[in-house]
C-alpha positions as CSV (number, residue, x, y, z in Angstrom):
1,X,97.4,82.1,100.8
2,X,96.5,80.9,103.9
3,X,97.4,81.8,107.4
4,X,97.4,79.8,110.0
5,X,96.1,81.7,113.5
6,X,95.2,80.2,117.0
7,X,93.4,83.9,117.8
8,X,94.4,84.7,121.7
9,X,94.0,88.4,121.3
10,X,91.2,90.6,119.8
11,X,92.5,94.3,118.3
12,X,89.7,96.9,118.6
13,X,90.3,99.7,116.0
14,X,88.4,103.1,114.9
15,X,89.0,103.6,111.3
16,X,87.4,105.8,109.0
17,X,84.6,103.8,106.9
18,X,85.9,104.8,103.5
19,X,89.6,103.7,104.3
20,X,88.2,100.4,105.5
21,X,85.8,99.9,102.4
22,X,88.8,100.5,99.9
23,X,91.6,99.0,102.1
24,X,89.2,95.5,102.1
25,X,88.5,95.7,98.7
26,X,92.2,95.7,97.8
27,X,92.5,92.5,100.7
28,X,90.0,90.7,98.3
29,X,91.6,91.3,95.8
30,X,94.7,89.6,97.1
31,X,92.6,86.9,98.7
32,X,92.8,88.1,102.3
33,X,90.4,89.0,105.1
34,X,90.6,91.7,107.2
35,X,92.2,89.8,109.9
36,X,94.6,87.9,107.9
37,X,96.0,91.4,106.7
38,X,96.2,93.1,109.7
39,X,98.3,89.6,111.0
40,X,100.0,90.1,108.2
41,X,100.9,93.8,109.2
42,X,101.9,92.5,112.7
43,X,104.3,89.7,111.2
44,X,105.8,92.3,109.3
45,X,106.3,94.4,112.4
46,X,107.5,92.1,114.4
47,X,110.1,90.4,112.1
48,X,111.5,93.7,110.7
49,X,111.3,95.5,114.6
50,X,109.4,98.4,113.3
51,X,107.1,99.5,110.8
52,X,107.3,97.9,107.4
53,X,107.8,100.6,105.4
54,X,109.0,104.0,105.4
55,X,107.1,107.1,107.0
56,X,108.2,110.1,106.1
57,X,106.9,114.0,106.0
58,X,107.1,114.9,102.4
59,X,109.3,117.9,101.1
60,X,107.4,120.9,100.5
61,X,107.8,120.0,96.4
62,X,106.6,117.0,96.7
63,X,103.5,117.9,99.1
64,X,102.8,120.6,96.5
65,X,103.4,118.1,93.5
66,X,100.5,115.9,95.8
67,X,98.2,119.1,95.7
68,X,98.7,119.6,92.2
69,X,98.1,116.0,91.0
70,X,95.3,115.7,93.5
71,X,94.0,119.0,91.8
72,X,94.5,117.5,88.6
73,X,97.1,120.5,87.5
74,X,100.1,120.5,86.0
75,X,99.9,117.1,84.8
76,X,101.6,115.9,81.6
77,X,99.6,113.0,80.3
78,X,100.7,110.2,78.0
79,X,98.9,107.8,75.6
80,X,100.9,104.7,76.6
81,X,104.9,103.7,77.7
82,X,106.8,105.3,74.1
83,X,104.9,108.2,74.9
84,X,106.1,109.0,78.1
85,X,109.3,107.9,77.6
86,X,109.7,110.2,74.7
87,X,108.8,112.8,77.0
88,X,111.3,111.8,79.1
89,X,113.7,112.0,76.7
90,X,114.7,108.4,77.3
């Protein structure tokens, strides 16, 4: 992918230095740098006059369902896609 920038602006950022280690290693991933995400993220703002994607407080069932999976409770774990479809009952 590439991006095309005549850079006019500089954005100055505090961000916490293991979000910015895992958030980069996902932009390699995709073939990006750090800049051309963050342009990406602006584009997206821009075009779409807001934020591009939802933010929302969770519901107290799912903040708990967060805690438990973070917790690694009350999870139901399945060998592979019959599996937890059967458990589904789908």
């Amino acid at each position: 992918m590439e991006l095309i920038m005549n850079k006019t602006s500089t954005v100055h950022a505090r961000i916490e230095p293991g979000l910015k280690d895992k958030a980069e290693l996902v932009f390699q991933e995709l073939g990006l740098t750090a800049t051309q995400a963050i342009t990406l993220f602006y584009k997206q703002v821009e075009l779409r006059k807001g934020l591009p994607f939802d933010i929302v407080i969770p519901t107290k069932t799912t903040q708990r369902t967060f805690d438990d999976t973070d917790a690694g409770r009350n999870l139901i774990v399945c060998k592979d896609v019959d599996d937890m479809f059967g458990k589904l009952g789908l």
